[in-house]
Structure formats: C-alpha cells, structure tokens
C-alpha positions as CSV (number, residue, x, y, z in Angstrom):
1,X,72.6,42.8,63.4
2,X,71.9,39.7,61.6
3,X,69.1,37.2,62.2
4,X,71.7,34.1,63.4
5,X,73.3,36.9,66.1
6,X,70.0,38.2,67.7
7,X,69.1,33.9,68.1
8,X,72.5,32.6,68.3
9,X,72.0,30.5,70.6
10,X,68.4,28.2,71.5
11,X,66.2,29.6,74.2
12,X,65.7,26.7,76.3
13,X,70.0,26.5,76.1
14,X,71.3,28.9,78.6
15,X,74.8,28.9,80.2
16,X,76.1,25.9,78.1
17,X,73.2,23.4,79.7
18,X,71.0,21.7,77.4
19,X,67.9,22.1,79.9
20,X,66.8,23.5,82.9
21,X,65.3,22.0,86.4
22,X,61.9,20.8,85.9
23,X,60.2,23.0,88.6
24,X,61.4,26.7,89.9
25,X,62.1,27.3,93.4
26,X,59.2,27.5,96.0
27,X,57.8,31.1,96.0
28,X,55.4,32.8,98.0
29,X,51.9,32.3,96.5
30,X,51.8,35.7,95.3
31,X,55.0,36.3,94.2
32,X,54.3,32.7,92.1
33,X,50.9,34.1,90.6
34,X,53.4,37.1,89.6
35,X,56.1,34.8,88.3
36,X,53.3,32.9,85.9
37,X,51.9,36.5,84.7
38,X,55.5,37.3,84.0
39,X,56.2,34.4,82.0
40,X,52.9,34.1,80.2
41,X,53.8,38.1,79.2
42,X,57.4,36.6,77.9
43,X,56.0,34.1,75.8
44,X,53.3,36.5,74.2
45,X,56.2,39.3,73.7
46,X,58.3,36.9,71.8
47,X,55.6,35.7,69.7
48,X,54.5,39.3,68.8
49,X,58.3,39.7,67.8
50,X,58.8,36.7,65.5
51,X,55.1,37.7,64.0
52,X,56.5,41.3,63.4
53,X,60.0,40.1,61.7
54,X,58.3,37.7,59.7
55,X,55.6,40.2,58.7
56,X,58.8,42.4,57.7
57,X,60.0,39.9,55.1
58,X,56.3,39.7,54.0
59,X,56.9,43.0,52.9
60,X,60.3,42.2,51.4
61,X,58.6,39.2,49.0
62,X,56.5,41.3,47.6
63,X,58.9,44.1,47.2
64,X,62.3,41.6,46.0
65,X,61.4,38.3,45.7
66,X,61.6,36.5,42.6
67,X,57.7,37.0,42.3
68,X,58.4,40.9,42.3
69,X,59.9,39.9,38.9
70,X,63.7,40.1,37.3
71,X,62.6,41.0,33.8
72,X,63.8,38.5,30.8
73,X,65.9,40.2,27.9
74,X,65.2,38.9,24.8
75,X,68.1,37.4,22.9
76,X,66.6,37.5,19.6
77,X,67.5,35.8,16.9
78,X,69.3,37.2,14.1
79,X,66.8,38.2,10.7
80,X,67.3,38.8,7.6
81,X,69.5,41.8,8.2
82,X,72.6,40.7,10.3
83,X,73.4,41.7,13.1
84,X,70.1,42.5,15.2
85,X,71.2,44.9,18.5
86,X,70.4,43.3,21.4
87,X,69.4,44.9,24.6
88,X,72.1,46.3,26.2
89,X,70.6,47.0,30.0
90,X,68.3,44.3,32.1
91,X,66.7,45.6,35.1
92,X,67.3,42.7,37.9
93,X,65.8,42.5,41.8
94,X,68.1,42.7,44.8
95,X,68.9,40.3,46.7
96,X,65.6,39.4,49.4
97,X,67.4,41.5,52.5
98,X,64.8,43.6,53.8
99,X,65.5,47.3,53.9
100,X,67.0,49.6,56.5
101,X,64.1,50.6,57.9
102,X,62.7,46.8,58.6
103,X,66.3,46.1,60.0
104,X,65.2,48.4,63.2
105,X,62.3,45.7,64.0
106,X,65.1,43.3,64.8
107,X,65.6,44.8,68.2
108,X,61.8,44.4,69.1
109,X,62.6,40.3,69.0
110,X,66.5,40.8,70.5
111,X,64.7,42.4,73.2
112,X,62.1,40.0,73.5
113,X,64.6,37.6,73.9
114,X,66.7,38.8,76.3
115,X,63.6,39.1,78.2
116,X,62.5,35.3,78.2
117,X,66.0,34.1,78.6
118,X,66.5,35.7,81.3
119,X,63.3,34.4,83.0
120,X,64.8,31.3,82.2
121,X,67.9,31.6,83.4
122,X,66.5,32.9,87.2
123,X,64.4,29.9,86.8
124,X,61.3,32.1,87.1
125,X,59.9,30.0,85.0
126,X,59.0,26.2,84.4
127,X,60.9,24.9,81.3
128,X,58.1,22.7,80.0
129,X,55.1,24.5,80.5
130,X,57.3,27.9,78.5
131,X,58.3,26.0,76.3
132,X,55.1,24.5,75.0
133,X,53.5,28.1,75.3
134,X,56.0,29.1,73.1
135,X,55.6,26.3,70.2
136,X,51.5,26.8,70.4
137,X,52.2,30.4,69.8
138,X,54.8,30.3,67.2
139,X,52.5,27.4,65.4
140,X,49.9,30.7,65.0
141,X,52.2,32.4,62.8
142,X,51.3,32.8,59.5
143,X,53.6,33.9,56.5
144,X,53.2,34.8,53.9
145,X,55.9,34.0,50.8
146,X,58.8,31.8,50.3
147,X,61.4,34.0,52.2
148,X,59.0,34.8,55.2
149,X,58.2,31.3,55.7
150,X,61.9,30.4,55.8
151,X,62.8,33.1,58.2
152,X,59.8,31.6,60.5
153,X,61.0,28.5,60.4
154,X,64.6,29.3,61.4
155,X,63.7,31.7,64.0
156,X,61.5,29.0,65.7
157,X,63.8,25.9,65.4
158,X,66.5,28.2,67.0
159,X,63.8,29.8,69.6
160,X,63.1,26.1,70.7
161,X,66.3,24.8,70.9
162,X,65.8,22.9,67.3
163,X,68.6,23.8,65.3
164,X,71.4,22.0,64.4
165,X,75.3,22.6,64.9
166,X,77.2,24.5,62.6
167,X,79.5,22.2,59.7
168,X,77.3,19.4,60.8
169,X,76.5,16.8,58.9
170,X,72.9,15.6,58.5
171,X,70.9,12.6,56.2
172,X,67.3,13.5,54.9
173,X,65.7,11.2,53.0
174,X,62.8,11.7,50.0
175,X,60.1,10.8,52.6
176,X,61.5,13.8,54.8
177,X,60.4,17.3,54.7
178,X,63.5,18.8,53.3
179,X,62.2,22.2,53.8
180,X,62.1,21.9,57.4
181,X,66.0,20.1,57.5
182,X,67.2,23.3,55.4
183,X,65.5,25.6,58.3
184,X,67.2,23.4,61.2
185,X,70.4,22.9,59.6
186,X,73.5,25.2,60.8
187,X,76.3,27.8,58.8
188,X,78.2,25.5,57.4
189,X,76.1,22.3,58.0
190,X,76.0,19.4,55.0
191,X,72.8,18.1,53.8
192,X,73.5,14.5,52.3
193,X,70.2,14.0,50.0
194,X,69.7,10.0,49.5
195,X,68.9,8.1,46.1
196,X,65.6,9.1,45.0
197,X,62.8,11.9,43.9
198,X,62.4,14.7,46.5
199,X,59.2,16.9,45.8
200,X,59.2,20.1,46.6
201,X,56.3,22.8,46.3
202,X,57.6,25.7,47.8
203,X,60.8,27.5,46.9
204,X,63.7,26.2,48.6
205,X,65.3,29.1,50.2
206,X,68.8,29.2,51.8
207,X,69.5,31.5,54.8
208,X,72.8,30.3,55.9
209,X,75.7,28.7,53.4
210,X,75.1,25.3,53.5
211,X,76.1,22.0,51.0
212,X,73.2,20.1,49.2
213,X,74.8,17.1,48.2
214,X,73.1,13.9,46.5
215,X,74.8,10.7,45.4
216,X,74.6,11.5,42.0
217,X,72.4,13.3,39.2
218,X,71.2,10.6,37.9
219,X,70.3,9.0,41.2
220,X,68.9,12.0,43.6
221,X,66.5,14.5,41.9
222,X,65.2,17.5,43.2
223,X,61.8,17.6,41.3
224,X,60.2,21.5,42.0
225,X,56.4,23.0,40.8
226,X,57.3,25.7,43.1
227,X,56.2,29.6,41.4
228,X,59.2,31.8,41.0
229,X,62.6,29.5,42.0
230,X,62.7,26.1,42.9
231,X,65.6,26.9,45.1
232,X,66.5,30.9,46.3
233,X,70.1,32.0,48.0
234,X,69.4,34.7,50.6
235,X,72.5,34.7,52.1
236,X,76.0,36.0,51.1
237,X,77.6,33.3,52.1
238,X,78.9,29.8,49.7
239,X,76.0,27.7,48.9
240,X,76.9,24.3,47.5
241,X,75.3,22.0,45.4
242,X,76.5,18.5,44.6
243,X,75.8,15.2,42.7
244,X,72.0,15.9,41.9
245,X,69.2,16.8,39.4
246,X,66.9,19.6,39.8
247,X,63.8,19.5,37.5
248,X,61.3,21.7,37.3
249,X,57.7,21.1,36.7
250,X,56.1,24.4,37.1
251,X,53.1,25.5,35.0
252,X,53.8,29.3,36.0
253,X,57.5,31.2,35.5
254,X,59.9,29.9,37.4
255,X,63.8,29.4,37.4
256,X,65.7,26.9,39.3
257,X,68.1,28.9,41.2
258,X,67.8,32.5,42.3
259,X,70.3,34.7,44.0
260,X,70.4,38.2,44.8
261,X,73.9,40.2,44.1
262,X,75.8,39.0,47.3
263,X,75.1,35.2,46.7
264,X,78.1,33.1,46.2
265,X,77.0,29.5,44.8
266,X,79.4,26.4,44.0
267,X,77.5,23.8,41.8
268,X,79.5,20.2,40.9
269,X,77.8,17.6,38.7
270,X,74.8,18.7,38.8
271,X,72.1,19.1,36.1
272,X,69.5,21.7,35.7
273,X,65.9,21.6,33.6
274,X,62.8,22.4,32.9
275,X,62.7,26.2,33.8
276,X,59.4,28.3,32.5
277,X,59.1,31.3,31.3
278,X,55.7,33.4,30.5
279,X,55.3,37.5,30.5
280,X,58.8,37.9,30.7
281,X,59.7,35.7,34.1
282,X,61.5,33.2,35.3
283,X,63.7,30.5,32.6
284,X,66.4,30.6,33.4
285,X,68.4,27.1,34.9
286,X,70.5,29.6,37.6
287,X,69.8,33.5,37.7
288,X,72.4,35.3,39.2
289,X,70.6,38.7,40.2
290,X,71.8,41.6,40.8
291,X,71.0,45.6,40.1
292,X,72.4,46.7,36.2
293,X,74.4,49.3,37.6
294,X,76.3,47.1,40.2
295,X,80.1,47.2,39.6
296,X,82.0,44.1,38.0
297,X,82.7,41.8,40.9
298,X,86.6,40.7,42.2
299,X,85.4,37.4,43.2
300,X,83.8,34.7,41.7
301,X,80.2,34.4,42.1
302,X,79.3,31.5,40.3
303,X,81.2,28.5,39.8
304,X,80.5,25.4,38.0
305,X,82.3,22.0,37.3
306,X,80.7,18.9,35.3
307,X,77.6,20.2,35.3
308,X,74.2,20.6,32.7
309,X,71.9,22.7,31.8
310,X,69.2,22.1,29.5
311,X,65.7,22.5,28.2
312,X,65.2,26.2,30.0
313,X,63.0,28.6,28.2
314,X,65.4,31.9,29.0
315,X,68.8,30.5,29.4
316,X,71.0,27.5,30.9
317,X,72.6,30.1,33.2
318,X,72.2,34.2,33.1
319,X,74.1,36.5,35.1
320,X,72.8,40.2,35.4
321,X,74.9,43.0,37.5
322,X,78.1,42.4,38.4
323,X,78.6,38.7,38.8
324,X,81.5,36.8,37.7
325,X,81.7,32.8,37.1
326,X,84.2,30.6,36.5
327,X,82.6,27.8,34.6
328,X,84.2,24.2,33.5
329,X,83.4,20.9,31.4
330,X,80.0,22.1,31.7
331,X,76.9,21.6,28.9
332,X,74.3,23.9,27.6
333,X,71.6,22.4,25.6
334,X,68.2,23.0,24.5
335,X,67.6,26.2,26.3
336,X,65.7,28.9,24.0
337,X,67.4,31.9,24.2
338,X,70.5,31.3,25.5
339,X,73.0,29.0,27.0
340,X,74.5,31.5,28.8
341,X,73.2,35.3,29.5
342,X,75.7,37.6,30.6
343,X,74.3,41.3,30.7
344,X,75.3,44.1,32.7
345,X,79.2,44.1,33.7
346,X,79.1,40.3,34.3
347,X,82.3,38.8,33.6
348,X,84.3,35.5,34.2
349,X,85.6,32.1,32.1
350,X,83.8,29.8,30.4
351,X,86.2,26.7,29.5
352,X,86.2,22.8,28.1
353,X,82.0,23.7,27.8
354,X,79.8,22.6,24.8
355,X,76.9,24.3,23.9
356,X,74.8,22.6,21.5
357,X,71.3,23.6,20.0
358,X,70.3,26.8,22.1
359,X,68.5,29.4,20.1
360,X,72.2,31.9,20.9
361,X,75.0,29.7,22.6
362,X,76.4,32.8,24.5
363,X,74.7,36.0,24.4
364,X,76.4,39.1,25.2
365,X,75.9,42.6,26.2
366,X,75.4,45.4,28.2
367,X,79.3,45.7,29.2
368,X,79.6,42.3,29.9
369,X,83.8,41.0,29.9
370,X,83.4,37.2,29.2
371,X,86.4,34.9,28.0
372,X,85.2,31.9,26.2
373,X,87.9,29.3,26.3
374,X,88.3,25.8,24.7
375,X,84.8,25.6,24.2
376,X,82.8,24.4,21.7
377,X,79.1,25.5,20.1
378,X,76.9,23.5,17.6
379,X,73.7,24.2,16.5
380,X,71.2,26.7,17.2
381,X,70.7,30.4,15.3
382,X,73.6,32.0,16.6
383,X,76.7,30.8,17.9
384,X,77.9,34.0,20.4
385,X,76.1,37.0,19.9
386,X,77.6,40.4,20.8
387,X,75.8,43.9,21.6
388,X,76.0,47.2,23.0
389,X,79.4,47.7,24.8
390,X,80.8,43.9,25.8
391,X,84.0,43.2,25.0
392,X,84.4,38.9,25.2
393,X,87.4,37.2,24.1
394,X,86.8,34.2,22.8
395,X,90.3,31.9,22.3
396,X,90.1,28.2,20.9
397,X,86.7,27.9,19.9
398,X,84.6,26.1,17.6
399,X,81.6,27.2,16.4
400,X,79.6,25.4,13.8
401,X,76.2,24.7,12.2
402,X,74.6,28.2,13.5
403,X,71.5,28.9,11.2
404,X,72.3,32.5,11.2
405,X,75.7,33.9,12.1
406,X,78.6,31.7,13.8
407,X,79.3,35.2,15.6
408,X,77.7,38.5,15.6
409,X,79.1,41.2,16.9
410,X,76.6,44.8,17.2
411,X,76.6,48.2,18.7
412,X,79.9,49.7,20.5
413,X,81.0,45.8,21.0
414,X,84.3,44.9,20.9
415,X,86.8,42.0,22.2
416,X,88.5,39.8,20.5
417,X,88.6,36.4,18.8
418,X,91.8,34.3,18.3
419,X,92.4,30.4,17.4
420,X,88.8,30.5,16.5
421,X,87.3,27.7,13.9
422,X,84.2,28.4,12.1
423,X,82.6,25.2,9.8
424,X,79.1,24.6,8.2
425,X,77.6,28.5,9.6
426,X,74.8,30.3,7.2
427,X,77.5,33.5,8.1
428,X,80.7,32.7,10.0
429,X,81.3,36.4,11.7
430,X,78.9,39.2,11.6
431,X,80.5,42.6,12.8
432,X,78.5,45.7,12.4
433,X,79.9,49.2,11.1
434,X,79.7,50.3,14.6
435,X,81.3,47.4,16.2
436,X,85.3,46.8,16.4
437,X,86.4,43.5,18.1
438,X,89.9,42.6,17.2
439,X,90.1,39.2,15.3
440,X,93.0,36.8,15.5
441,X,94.0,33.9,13.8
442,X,90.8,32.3,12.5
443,X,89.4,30.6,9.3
444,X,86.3,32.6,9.8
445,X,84.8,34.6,7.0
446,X,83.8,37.9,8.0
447,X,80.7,39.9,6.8
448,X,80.1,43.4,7.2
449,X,76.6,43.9,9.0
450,X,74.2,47.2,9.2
C-alpha cells in the first residue's frame, strides 16, 4: 500500500466536510475525562506512527540514497595505444523505496489513522485542541536524510489537512520555501517557479509526479549546494521540468538530478551545470539509476527537448540499468568525461544534439543500444567511444576535431555507422581486432586498434 493511499485524504477532512463542529456533544463528566484520555492516546499513536515510517526511510537513505553512492565509471581517454577498453559493468543504487520488510510498518500509521479519524468523525473529540496536539507532536519529529524529511513533510501536510489538490496549479516565488510547496503540492499538481534565483540546501526530492516549470532558463534558476542531488525522483511516476536553470554549487559530490530505475522524467528547455564529482560520486547533470542487471526498458525513461548540459565533472546525462531516452536539439558541453554515459542495457535516440568539447562526446558500453542521429560532436578526446558488448548505430553524424580518435570502437562492440562524416580527427575510426561494428557509407579512415 502506498504512502498517498494509507493518507489519501486530510485528517481533519472527514465525509466530504472541510471541518468539524467546534465543540463535541455534552457528555457525562466521566465519560468526557475518558473521551480527552482517548483522544490524547490518538494523537500520541499517530505521532509514534509517522516517527516509525519516517525512521523507516532513515534506514532507506543510508542504505539507497544517493549518499549510499552510485559509483562513477571512468570514461578514460584514449592513450597512446588506441583503443583503451572501457568498463563494461557500473554498479548503480535502486531507486529510494524502502524494502519489504519496512513496507509492513505502514499499517502501524494506517491503523493509527483509522483510529483518530474515527474519533473525529463521532465528534469524540474537539477539532482544535486535536488538531494542535497533532502539529506540536509532528513538529518533534526529527529525520534524518533528504528522503525521510520529504516523506515527513508529506505525511504531515496531508495529516493536517495541508495538502493541495491533485493537477492543481500553484505559484511559489524565490522568497518561498519551495521545499515545503513540493511536500504540499498533489499527483499531478504544477509548480509555476517565478523570475528569479531560488536557493536550495537540501535535495529536492519528488514523491508524487509533478511539473516544475519556470518562465525561462535564463530567467528562473534553481541554484543547489545540496550533498548528493540537487533534485531526487522517488516516485515512478512523470516528473516534469520546464523553462529553468539548475546550477549547482556544491563543494562535496553531487549530481543534479537523481532517479532510481522506475523514474520517468520529462525535461524542456532547461539547462543543467555545475555537477561535482570527488571519490567516484556524484557529476553527473541527470543520473538515471538503476541496478546493471535490470532489463532494457519498453518505455522511455528519459526525455529531453531544447535542453543543455554543461560544465559537469562525470557526464551531461548518464543512464545506468535499463533506461531508455529519447533525446532532441539538446547540447552537451564542457562536461569531463562524457556528454552522455550510457552503460548497462541503456538504450534510446539521440537526434539534432551537438556535443562540443567533452573529454568523450558519447561513451558507450556495457550492452548499451544507442542510435545517434543527426547529431553532431566537436572537440574533446574522443568523439563516441565504444566498449565491451554495445552495439550504437550512429546515422548522419559529424564528428570532428577529437584529439584522439573521432570513434573508437573496443571489446565484443559492434553496431554500425552510416552517412557518417569524419574532418580534422588525430584518428577518424578506431576498431579493435576484437570489435566488429558494420560501417556504412562514410569518409572515415579506419585504423586497426590492439
């Protein structure tokens, strides 16, 4: 049972009223002394409950939270001796669900519940007095971790009769706590960020599907020095994000987005920097997370229209497990291993992008299916770079000014290339004796690697 179906509906709501008379009916004086015992007991159960379910996903932080850590593969660049094998397996964090056995302290709190609403509803107890029992207690909650302090902000804006409708939508401005208008807001629900510099020094993290939309990337910025993920999805359903900036100032590893392997995120026109990377975390503009053994999605994951990603210290975008993108008129600049990561089984299309001075413009591997499409890569040390058993096809693109190799292609890789123009590359096409990618039409000049 999910966390919105044990609290779908507020507290102090019952039977479609928005509140309840101000006093109960006139009991006997001991059966009132009862009444207030009962109710004092309801509002401590309750309490106890949230505190347990928050304390579960206190547990699930440190277990599969971005702090738990979602290794970074090194896409290295190309020596002397070409190609270089990269690796061909990353390990990667589920998504931040906590396990079966913390899914059984959910009917502690449904029960809990029940319990007070019920109270309620026999007007056993006074609305006002409960209900500020109820906020002191929950305000004596601590958690402990992005996702736990999400989850206890959720369960108390619904508890008290704070959350918001579903698919509504809802204005927060830079001087508002956007944190708090995430928690509140409803499946569905549109956030419209204003013009302006929102700070934000926790992670972001998203528990319903929602749309983040500002007026413009230029205009609305998102500026994070949260640890781990400025922003993480822990929820499988769409998450959008429209018309913004998010920067990231961190001085430990962090990435901008974070998802587990469920998460389905939409970004439009929106640009992504500044992501840190130390020990082998974090880097990456949007990491797509999921398990290295998880099968090749049917549905797209990721996708992305008119957007940027730049200045990231692992990669613009990187997708581990299964996740698939679809990915248009986007640019990849500056980030210093990769523009775009796919490892695992990852697949999808990449089309009308540019990616221009990453360290590898697309790096490759694992089993990873990618079709590069009308695309176009300048710069860096490596244009697309190819390893263990991925098989990309790259059709209509332009690759030129790579330090190293325009393409390398290593291990059991194979694919294809047709339609593909090479200019001004140290090595236009580096295959190894191992690899066997089929090439097209193309005025690329092929060298035989080790």
């Amino acid at each position: 049972m999910s966390l919105g179906a044990v609290l779908l509906s507020g507290l102090l709501t019952v039977g479609g009223c928005s509140s309840l008379p101000a006093s109960a009916p006139s009991p006997s004086v001991n059966s009132a002394v009862q009444q207030e015992i009962d109710c004092q007991k309801a509002v401590a159960n309750l309490v106890a409950a949230v505190r347990d379910r928050v304390a579960a996903y206190d547990t699930v932080a440190s277990s599969a939270s971005p702090s738990a850590g979602v290794p970074t593969p090194s896409f290295s660049n190309p020596s002397a001796t070409i190609p270089v094998p990269l690796p061909s397996d990353s390990a990667a964090s589920g998504s931040p669900q906590p396990s079966s056995g913390q899914t059984a302290q959910l009917d502690p709190l449904l029960e809990a519940v029940t319990t007070a609403r019920d109270l309620m509803t026999q007007q056993k107890c006074l609305q006002t007095t409960f209900s500020d029992e109820l906020k002191s207690g929950l305000e004596t909650i601590q958690a402990t971790g992005a996702i736990a302090k999400a989850v206890l902000g959720r369960i108390s804006a619904t508890l008290l009769g704070q959350a918001g409708q579903a698919d509504e939508t809802k204005a927060v401005w830079p001087t508002q706590d956007l944190a708090q208008a995430i928690d509140r807001a409803g499946a569905g629900a549109t956030i419209e960020l204003q013009a302006g510099t929102y700070r934000v020094s926790d992670s972001l993290v998203l528990l319903d599907g929602v749309t983040i939309k500002g007026v413009g990337r230029g205009k609305t910025i998102l500026r994070s020095t949260a640890p781990d993920a400025a922003v993480v999805v822990a929820t499988a359903s769409t998450v959008e994000f429209d018309g913004l900036s998010l920067m990231l100032d961190s001085t430990v590893p962090a990435s901008g987005i974070l998802t587990g392997p469920d998460a389905q995120v939409v970004l439009s026109g929106v640009r992504i920097s500044g992501a840190v990377s130390a020990s082998g975390q974090g880097g990456a503009g949007v990491q797509m997370s999921a398990a290295s053994n998880q099968p090749p999605s049917t549905r797209t994951t990721l996708q992305v229209t008119g957007s940027q990603f730049d200045h990231n210290a692992w990669a613009g975008i990187a997708l581990s497990g299964g996740h698939r993108v679809s990915i248009e008129t986007s640019s990849f600049s500056n980030n210093q291993q990769c523009g775009i990561c796919f490892l695992d089984s990852s697949s999808g299309s990449v089309e009308k992008s540019t990616f221009t001075d990453n360290a590898v413009g697309v790096g490759i591997t694992g089993s990873a299916r990618p079709t590069l499409l009308s695309s176009t890569i300048t710069g860096g040390s490596v244009g697309v770079q190819v390893a263990g058993a991925a098989a990309p096809i790259l059709e209509k693109v332009t690759i030129s000014g790579a330090g190293r190799a325009g393409a390398i292609f290593s291990g059991t890789s194979s694919g294809g290339l047709t339609q593909v123009t090479c200019t001004n590359n140290a090595y236009d096409i580096a295959i190894a004796s191992t690899a066997a990618p089929s090439i097209g039409q193309t005025n690329c000049k092929l060298v035989a690697g080790k």
